[in-house]
Every structure is written in C-alpha cells, then in structure tokens.
Wavefront OBJ file of the C-alpha trace (Angstrom):
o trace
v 116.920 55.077 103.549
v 114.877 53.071 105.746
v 111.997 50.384 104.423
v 109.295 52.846 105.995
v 107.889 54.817 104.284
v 107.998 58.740 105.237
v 104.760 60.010 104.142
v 103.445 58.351 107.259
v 106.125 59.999 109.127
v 105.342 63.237 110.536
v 108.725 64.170 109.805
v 108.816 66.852 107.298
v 113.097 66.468 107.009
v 112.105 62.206 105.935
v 109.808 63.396 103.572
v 112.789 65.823 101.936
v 115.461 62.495 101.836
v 113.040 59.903 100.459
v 114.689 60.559 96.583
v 112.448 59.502 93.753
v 114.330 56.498 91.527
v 114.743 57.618 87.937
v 116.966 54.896 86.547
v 119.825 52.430 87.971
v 122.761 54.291 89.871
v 120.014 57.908 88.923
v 118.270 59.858 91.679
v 115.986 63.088 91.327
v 115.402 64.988 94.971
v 113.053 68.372 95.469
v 113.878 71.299 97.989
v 111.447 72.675 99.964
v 109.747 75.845 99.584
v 112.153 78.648 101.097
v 112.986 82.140 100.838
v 117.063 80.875 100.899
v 118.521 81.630 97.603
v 120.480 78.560 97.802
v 119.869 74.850 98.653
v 120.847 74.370 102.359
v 124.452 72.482 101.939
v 123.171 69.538 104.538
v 120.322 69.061 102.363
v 122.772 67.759 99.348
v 124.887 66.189 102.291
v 122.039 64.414 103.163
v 120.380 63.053 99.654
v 123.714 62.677 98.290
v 124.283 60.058 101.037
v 120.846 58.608 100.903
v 121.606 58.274 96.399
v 124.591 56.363 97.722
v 123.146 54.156 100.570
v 119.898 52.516 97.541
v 123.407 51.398 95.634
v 124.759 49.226 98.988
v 124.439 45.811 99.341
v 122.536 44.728 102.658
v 124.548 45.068 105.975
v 127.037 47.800 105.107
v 126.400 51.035 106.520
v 127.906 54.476 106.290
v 131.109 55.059 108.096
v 132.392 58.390 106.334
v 132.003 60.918 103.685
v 133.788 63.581 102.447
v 132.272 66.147 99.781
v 133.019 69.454 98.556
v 130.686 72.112 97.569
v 131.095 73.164 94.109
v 128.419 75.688 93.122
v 125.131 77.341 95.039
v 122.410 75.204 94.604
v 119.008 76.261 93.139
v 115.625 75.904 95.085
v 113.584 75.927 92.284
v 114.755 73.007 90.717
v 115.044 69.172 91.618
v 118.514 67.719 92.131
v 119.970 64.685 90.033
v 122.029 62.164 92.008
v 124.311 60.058 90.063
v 125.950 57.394 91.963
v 129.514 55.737 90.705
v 129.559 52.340 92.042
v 133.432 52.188 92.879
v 134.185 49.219 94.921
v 132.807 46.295 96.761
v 134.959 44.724 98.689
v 134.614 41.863 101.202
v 133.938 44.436 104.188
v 134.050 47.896 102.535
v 131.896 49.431 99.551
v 132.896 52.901 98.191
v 130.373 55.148 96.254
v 131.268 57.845 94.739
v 128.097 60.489 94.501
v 127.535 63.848 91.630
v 124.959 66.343 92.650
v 123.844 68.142 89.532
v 121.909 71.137 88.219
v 121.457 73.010 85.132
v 124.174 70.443 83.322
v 126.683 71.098 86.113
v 128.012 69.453 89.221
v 126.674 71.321 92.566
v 128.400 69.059 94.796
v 130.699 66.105 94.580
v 131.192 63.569 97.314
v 132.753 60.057 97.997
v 131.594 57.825 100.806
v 132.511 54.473 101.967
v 130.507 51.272 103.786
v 131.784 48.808 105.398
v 130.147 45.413 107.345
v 129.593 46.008 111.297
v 133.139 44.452 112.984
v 134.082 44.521 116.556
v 137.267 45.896 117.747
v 139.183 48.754 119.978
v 136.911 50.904 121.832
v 137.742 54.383 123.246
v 136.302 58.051 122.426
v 136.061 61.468 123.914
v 133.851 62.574 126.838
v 130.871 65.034 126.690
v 131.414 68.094 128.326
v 129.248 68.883 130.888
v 126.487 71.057 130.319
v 122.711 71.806 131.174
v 120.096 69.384 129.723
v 117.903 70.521 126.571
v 114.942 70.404 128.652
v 116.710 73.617 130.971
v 117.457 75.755 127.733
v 113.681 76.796 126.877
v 113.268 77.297 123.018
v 110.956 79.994 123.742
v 113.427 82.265 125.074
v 115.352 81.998 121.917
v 113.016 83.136 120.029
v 111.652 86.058 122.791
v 115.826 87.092 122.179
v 115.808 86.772 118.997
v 113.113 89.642 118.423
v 116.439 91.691 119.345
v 118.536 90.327 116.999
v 119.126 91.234 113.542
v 116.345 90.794 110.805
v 117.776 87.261 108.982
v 118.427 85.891 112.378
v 114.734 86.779 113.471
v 113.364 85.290 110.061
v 115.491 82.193 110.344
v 113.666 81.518 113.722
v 110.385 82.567 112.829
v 110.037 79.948 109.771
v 109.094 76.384 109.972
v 112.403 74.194 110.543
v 112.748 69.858 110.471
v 115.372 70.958 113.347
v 114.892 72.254 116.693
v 117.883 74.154 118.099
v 118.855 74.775 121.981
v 121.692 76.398 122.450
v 123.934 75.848 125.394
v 124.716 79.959 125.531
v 121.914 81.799 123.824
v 124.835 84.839 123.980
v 126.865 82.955 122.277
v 124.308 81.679 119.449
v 122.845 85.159 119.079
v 126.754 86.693 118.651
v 126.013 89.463 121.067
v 129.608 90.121 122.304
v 133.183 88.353 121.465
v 133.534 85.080 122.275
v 135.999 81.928 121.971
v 135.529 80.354 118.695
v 133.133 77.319 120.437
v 129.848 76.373 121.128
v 127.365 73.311 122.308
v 123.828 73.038 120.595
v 121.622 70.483 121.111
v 120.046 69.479 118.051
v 116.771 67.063 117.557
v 114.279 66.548 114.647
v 111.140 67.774 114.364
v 108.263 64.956 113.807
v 108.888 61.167 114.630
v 111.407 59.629 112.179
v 111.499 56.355 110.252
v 113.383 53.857 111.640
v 116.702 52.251 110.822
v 120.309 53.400 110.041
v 120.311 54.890 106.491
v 118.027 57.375 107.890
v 119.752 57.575 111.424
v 122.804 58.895 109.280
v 120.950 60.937 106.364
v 119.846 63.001 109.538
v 122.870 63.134 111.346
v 124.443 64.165 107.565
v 121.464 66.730 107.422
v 122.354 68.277 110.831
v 125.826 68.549 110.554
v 126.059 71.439 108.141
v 124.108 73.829 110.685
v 125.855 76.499 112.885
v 129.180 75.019 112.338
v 130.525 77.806 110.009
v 129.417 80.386 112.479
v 131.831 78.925 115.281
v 134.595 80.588 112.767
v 133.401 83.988 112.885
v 132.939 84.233 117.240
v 136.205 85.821 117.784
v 135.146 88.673 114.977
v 131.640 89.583 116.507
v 130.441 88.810 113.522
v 128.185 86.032 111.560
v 127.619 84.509 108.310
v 124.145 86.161 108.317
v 126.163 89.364 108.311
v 125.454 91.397 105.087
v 129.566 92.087 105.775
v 130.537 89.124 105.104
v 130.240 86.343 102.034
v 129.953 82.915 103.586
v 129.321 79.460 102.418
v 130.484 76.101 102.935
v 133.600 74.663 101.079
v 133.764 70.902 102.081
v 132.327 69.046 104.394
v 133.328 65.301 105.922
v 131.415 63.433 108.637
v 132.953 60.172 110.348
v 129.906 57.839 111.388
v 130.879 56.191 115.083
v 127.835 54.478 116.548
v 124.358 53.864 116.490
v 122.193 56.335 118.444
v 118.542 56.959 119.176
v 117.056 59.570 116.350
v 114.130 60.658 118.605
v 116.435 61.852 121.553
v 118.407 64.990 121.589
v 122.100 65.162 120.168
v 124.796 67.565 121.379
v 126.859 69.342 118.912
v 129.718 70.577 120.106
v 131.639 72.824 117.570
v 135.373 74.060 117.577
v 137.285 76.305 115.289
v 140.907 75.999 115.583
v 142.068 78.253 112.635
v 140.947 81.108 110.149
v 142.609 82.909 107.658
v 142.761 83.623 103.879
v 138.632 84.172 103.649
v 138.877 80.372 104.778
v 137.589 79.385 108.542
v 138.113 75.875 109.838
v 135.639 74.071 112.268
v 135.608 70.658 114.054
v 132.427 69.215 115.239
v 131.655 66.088 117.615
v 128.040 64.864 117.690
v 127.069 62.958 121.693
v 124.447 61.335 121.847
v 122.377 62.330 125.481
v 124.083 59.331 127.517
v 127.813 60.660 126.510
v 128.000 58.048 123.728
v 130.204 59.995 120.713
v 127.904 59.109 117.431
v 129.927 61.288 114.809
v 132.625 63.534 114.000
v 132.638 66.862 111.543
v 135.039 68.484 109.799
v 134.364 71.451 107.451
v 136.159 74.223 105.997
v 133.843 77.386 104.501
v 134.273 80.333 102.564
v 134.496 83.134 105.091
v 135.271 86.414 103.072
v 134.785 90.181 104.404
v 133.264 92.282 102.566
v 134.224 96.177 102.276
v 132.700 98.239 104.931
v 131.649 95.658 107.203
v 130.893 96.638 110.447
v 130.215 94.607 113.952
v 127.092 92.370 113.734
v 125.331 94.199 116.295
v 126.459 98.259 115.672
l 1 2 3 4 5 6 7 8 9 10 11 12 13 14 15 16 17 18 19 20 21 22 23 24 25 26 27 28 29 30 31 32 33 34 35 36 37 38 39 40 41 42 43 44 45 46 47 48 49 50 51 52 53 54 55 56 57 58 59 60 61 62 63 64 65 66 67 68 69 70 71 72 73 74 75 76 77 78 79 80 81 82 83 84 85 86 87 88 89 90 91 92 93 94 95 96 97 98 99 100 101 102 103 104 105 106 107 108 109 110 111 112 113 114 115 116 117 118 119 120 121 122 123 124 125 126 127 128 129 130 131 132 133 134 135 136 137 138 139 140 141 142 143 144 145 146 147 148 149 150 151 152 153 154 155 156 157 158 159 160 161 162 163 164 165 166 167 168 169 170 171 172 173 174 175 176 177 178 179 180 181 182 183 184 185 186 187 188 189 190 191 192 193 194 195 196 197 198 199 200 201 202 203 204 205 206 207 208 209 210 211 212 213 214 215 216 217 218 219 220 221 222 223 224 225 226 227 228 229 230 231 232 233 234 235 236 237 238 239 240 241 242 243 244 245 246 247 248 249 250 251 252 253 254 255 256 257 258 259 260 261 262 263 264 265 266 267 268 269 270 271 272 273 274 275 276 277 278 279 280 281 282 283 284 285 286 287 288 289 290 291 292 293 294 295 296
C-alpha cells in the first residue's frame, strides 16, 4: 500500500485495504458491513495482494497474480493474511499469500514482483465506445427499479465503485445477448497515491461483472435464484501505470462455458487507450432445478 495514510482519504475502498500488521509475514483485514453472505472475492484479491506487497523490497511492483477461491468467506469475521516469502531474485520477488478463516484457507494465491525494465512495446486497442460522462448513472438506477429485487438492492446500497455501463440492456440482462460487455469502472472518494494501491484497486475491481459475461447467451445472471454462482480462480496481469482518479474501461469476453464452469477474459484501458491490465477468471456457474429466464 501506499505511505498515505487512508483515513484521510475519502475513499471508503482505501480504508478496506489498509491491513492491520499483527506479526512479521501476518496480516488481519475487516469486511465491511453488508447484507452479502459472503466476502466479495475482489476484496480477498485485493488484501491478499496488499499482505504481499508490505513483504517487497522497495522498487518491485506487482506484475501478476493468480489465486483460487477455496471456500465462501465470512463477513463477520476479520481475515488473516499469511505471506510465504518465496523468492528474491535480482529482478523478480515471488510471494506466495493464505487467506484464512475459522482455521481454514479461504483463498490461496501466488504473485510475483519484479524491478521496472524497458523493453518491447505493443498491446491491443480500445474499442470504440461512448465516454462515461454520456452513460448517466442515474438512468441505471431509474432502470433498475424494473429489474429484479437483488439487482435493485445491489444499486441502491453504498458502493467504493461506480459502474457505467456501455449497454444498460446488456448490464440489466433484459434480452439474449453475445457473451460481452464494456463497463467503465472508477472509485468512489479520492485515493492515496502510489502503485501498491493503483493495483490493490485495479485487483479490487477486477472481480466485478466479469462472471456475468458467462451467463449473456442464457438470459440469465448470477443474481438469478436459478442458478449457483461464484468465482473459482482469478489471475490479473499488471501492464502499466495509470491514473486511479480517471475512469477505466473494462471490457469483458467469455469465450467458453460448460460443465457448471464459465470462462471470461477481461482487459482493463485506461481513458487515453493505454491497456493497464489483463483478467482471466473461471467461476462456478451451476443451474439449479427449475430455473427459469431472469426476467419471466
């Protein structure tokens, strides 16, 4: 995390990742008072990342993780991070990172550093689409009075994230669609400064509404009492510095379902085309018995 400290941030999500230090390589984070009935899987993505990032020497930052999601995580009671100092190499550090409740693992996650070099340069473009300043958040939430009951209580609570999606239709799985979407995505509050907490939010962020690109084709949603989802693993490249107070477009891709298993690919711009990060994530995406469209 980043020398400042977050209770003068207004940012509610900084105040979440600044993990209290219990002993060397020990961590002990809170989750926020919710009516979910499990932590939010960024959330561990997130402090799991910032556990590992206290236990790096000076100059190495974050360049990937890769975690899987071992059991639902329990609001009501802090989080232990225990960070396994693997390696520390010339240019690369590896940490490997245990999430734990109640005596038992909740996530598990391995994620390597390495020294800032200079080499080959080419990504991906953005795809062209409107601004976040023409997709009013209001109307999302006018809409959303339509929608089902957890997607109108999801918008109705306070959030550290303000979404805009790119097709509100699309978000608010109203009709079949291709399995993709574009969201821009932004923090609420002003955020500390520097990397480690550039990439615990971009960690944080990454986990939301990429599932749901799985479940387009099928008119349905995880919110769906038909269906049983939840996140399996989750891996996030780290390409470039960005700006944490601008808007970031998620753009989300699912190129495969089957076995109660959808896959989804996500690429993170930043507003000026710049590609910041890249998602991968495979979740749990089982049908229930009588399950029925989203909106009958």
């Amino acid at each position: 995390m980043s020398q400042a400290n977050p209770a003068q941030s207004d940012s509610v999500l900084a105040d979440l990742l600044d993990l209290e230090r219990l002993e060397e390589n020990l961590y002990r984070g809170q989750s926020p008072v919710t009516t979910w009935q499990r932590v939010f899987g960024g959330q561990v993505v997130a402090q799991s990342l910032v556990a590992a990032q206290r236990t790096v020497p000076p100059g190495r930052f974050v360049h990937s993780l890769h975690g899987y999601f071992m059991r639902p995580g329990d609001t009501k009671v802090p989080i232990v991070f225990q960070v396994e100092r693997l390696r520390d190499g010339r240019s690369f550090s590896t940490r490997n990172v245990r999430a734990i409740q109640h005596g038992e693992p909740i996530f598990i996650m391995a994620a390597s550093f390495q020294i800032e070099e200079e080499g080959f340069e080419h990504q991906d473009v953005m795809p062209d689409v409107p601004p976040p300043e023409e997709l009013v958040a209001s109307d999302i939430m006018n809409d959303a009075e339509h929608a089902p009951a957890p997607i109108r209580n999801y918008w109705k609570r306070e959030r550290p994230i303000e979404l805009r999606p790119v097709d509100l239709d699309q978000f608010l799985w109203r009709k079949k669609r291709s399995p993709r979407q574009s969201i821009w995505i932004r923090g609420n509050g002003v955020p500390p400064k520097g990397r480690a907490y550039q990439t615990a939010f971009l960690s944080y962020m990454s986990d939301m509404t990429l599932l749901d690109t799985t479940l387009y084709p099928h008119e349905s949603s995880v919110f769906s009492d038909g269906i049983q989802g939840a996140s399996l693993d989750h891996a996030v490249w780290f390409h470039r510095p960005f700006d944490i107070s601008d808007w970031l477009l998620y753009v989300h891709e699912s190129p495969s379902a089957n076995g109660a298993r959808g896959l989804a690919y996500g690429k993170i711009f930043a507003r000026d085309g710049t590609l910041v990060a890249s998602v991968a994530q495979e979740g749990l995406i089982r049908l229930n018995e009588n399950v029925r469209p989203f909106y009958e």
